[in-house]
N, C-alpha and C positions, 0 to 999 in steps of 0.2 A: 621559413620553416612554418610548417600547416599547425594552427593552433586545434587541439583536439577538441576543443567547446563548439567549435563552429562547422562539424561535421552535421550532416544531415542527422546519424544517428544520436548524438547527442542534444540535438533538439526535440528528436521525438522520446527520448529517456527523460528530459526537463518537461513534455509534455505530459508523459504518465506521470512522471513525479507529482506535479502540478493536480493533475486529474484524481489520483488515487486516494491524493492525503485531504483532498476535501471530500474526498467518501468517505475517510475511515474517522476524519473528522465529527461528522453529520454521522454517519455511525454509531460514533461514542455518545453523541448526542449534545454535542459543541456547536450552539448558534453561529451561523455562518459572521455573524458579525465580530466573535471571538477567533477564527481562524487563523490571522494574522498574526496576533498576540500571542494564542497559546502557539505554535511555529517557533516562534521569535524564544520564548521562554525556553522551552523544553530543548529546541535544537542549540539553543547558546548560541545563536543568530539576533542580525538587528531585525526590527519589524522589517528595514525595506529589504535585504535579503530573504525574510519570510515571505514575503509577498512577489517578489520574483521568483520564489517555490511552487508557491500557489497557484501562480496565472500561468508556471509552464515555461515562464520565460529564459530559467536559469537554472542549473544544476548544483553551481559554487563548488563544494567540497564536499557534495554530497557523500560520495567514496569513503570518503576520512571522517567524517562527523559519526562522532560516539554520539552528537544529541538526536540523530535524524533514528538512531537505537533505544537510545532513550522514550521517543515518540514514539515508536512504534512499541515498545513493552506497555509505554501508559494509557494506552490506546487499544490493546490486546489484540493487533493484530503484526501477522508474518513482517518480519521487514522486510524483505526481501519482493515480497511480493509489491508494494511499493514501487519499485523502480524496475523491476526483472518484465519486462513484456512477453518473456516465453512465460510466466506464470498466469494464464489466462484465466481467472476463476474469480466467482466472486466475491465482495467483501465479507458474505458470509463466510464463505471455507477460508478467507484468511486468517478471520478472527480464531476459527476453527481449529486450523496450520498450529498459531499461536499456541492454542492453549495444548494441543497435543505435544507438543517442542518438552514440555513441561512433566509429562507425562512416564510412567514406569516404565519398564520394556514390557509388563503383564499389562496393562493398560491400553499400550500400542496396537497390538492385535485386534484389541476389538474397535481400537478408532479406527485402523483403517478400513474395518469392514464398516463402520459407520461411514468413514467418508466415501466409499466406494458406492456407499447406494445415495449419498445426496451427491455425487456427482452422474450419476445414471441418470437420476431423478432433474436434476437441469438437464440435462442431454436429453433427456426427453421431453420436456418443459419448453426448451428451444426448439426443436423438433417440430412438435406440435404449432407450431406460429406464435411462442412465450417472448418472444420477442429476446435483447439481448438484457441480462441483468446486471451488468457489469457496470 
């Protein structure tokens, strides 16, 4: 029987994983040398399953983990965006995602016309040779 952890796709989702949460880490403004720790705390993981989060190596229960939810509320960005690789944008419109999620339905209207022009605004940024911000 094919273990689902060891599909290709599943190591490039432990890769984003890994990749994302020390952006949004560094982000919040959490010295890299905290990373592991705060991980471990928030998701209700051990340090060494936080650290096979971080490096990409491992997914665990990502799925089911209410703490990998939890991080990402205390962290103010998307969770979803986290692990979703169709969500291509960067840590800034996550954080952004977030705090809209949060938001009135009269409120909504105008974020999206805010985020329709800072994603213009990289689309053309990239465009231009902005290189990738992600």
């Amino acid at each position: 029987m094919n273990n689902p952890h060891n599909t290709s796709q599943a190591r490039e989702t432990a890769a984003l994983l890994g990749k994302r949460l020390g952006m949004a880490l560094d982000y919040a403004g959490i010295p890299e040398r905290d990373h592991t720790a705060t991980v471990a705390v928030f998701c209700h993981i051990t340090k060494a399953t936080a650290k096979r989060w971080l490096s990409g190596q491992s997914l665990g229960r990502v799925g089911s983990s209410l703490g990998l939810f939890d991080l990402a509320h205390r962290l103010r960005i998307h969770v979803d965006w986290l692990h979703d690789a169709s969500l291509d944008i960067s840590v800034d419109t996550a954080h952004f995602a977030y705090i809209v999620q949060s938001w009135i339905p009269a409120q909504v209207e105008e974020a999206r016309r805010m985020l329709d022009a800072m994603l213009e605004a990289q689309r053309v940024e990239e465009s231009a040779g902005g290189g990738d911000v992600r």
